[in-house]
matplotlib code that plots the C-alpha trace (Angstrom):
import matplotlib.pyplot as plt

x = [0.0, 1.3, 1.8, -0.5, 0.6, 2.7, 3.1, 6.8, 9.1, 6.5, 7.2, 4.5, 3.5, 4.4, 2.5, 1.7, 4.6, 7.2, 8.8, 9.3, 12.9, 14.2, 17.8, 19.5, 17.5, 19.0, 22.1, 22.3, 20.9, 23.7, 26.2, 24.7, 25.2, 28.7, 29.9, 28.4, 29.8, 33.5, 33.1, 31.6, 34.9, 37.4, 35.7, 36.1, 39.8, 40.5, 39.1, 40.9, 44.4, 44.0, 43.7, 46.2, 48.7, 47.6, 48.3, 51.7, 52.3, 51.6, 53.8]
y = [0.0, 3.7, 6.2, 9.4, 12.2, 14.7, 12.5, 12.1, 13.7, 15.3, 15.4, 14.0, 16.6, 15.4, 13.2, 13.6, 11.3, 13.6, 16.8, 19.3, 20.5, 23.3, 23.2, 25.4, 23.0, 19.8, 21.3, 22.5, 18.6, 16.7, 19.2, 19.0, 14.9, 15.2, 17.5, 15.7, 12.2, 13.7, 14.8, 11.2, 9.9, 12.0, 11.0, 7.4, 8.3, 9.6, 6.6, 4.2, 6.2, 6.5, 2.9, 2.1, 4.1, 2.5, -0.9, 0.4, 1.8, -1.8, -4.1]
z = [0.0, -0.9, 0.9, 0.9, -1.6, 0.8, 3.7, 3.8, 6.4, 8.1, 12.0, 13.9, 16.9, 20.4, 22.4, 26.1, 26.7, 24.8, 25.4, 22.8, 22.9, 21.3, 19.3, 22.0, 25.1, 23.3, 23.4, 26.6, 27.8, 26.2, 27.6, 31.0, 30.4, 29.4, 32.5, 35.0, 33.0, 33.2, 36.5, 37.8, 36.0, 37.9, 41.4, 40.4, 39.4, 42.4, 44.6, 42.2, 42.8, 46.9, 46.7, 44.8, 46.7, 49.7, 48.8, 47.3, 51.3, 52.5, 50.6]

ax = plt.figure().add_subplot(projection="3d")
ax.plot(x, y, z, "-o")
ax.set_aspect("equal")
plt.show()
């Protein structure tokens, strides 16, 4: 069965379910994601390395 004439690549509006982001909000989201991914990172860096020094210190 065909599609109907003009159908294609329309956007379908947002349900009550979905947020409508704008370009700049999107942005500013993945962003947000990375920062606080990096700075999760570093914390677990930081653990790991104390550790490791301290069972450098005991043998």
């Amino acid at each position: 069965m065909s599609r109907q004439r003009g159908s294609k690549n329309k956007p379908k509006p947002p349900t009550v379910e979905q947020f409508a982001f704008s370009t700049e909000q999107r942005i500013r989201l993945v962003a947000n994601l990375v920062v606080e991914k990096i700075v999760e990172d570093q914390k677990f860096g930081n653990e790991l390395i104390s550790i490791l020094e301290q069972r450098d210190v005991a043998n």
